[in-house]
C-alpha positions, 0 to 999 in steps of 0.5 A: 638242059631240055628247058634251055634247048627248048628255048627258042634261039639259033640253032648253033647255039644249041651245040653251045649250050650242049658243050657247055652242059658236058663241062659242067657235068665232066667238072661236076663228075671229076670234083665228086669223084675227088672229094669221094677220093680224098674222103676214102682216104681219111677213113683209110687212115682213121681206121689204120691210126685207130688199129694201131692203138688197137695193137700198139701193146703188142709190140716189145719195145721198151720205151726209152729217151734213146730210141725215140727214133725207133719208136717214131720208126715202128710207129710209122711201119705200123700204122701206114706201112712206110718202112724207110724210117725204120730200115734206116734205123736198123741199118744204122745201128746194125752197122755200129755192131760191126756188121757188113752189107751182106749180113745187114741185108741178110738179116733185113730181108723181110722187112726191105722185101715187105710190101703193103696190101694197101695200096690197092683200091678195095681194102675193108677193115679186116684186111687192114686189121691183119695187115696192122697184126702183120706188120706187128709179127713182122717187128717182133719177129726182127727184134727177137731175132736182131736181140738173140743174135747180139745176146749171143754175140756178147756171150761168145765174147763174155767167155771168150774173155773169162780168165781160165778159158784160154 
């Protein structure tokens, strides 16, 4: 830039040349900085997906052409933290068990009040790896109990039908 300014010329030309050397500079900045960005986030994303392969095991779901949906849901909340999927699911099915909008929020609340450390811009591996074991927790927390919940429901209704407990 000294070079082209040394150059002899008019000297509001100068002011030209010197504009036009902060757009290239700014245009040059904000593009690294973007492809930075974008960058970060693929090795955001790579080092979630390879986590959750990490710890996919850990999760009690036994595979079946029924919940795929589920599976697709949890998969999801696991890996990047999304929980629509998976507090659609719930609702739908917690509802085809008779229950009413209060109970269903009652037993969903951890999941619907969760919320993803990372969304934040200084997140490392560690972090990300507890989170993934968070998430997990918080799946087998909410199976187990939606699952005893329903075992129990049915054992009530189990004796209640049984000849002799009249």
């Amino acid at each position: 830039m000294y070079s082209l300014l040394s150059v002899p010329k008019p000297s509001t030309w100068n002011i030209y040349v010197l504009i036009a050397f902060i757009m290239i500079a700014s245009i040059s900045i904000v593009y690294a900085g973007y492809r930075l960005y974008i960058g970060g986030l693929g090795v955001v994303e790579g080092i979630e997906e390879e986590l959750y392969e990490k710890h996919k095991r850990e999760v009690r779901i036994v595979p079946s052409p029924e919940y795929s949906l589920f599976e697709e849901a949890t998969r999801e909340f696991i890996t990047s933290g999304k929980k629509d999927k998976l507090i659609a699911y719930l609702v739908h099915e917690l509802t085809n068990d008779g229950l009413d909008y209060e109970e269903i929020i009652d037993r969903l609340d951890k999941l619907i009040n969760y919320s993803s450390v990372a969304t934040c811009r200084r997140v490392n591996r560690r972090v990300l790896e507890m989170e993934v074991k968070e998430r997990i927790g918080l799946v087998n927390e909410l199976l187990n109990e939606l699952l005893s919940t329903k075992n129990t429901k049915f054992n009530s209704l189990n004796t209640q039908s049984r000849p002799g407990n009249e």
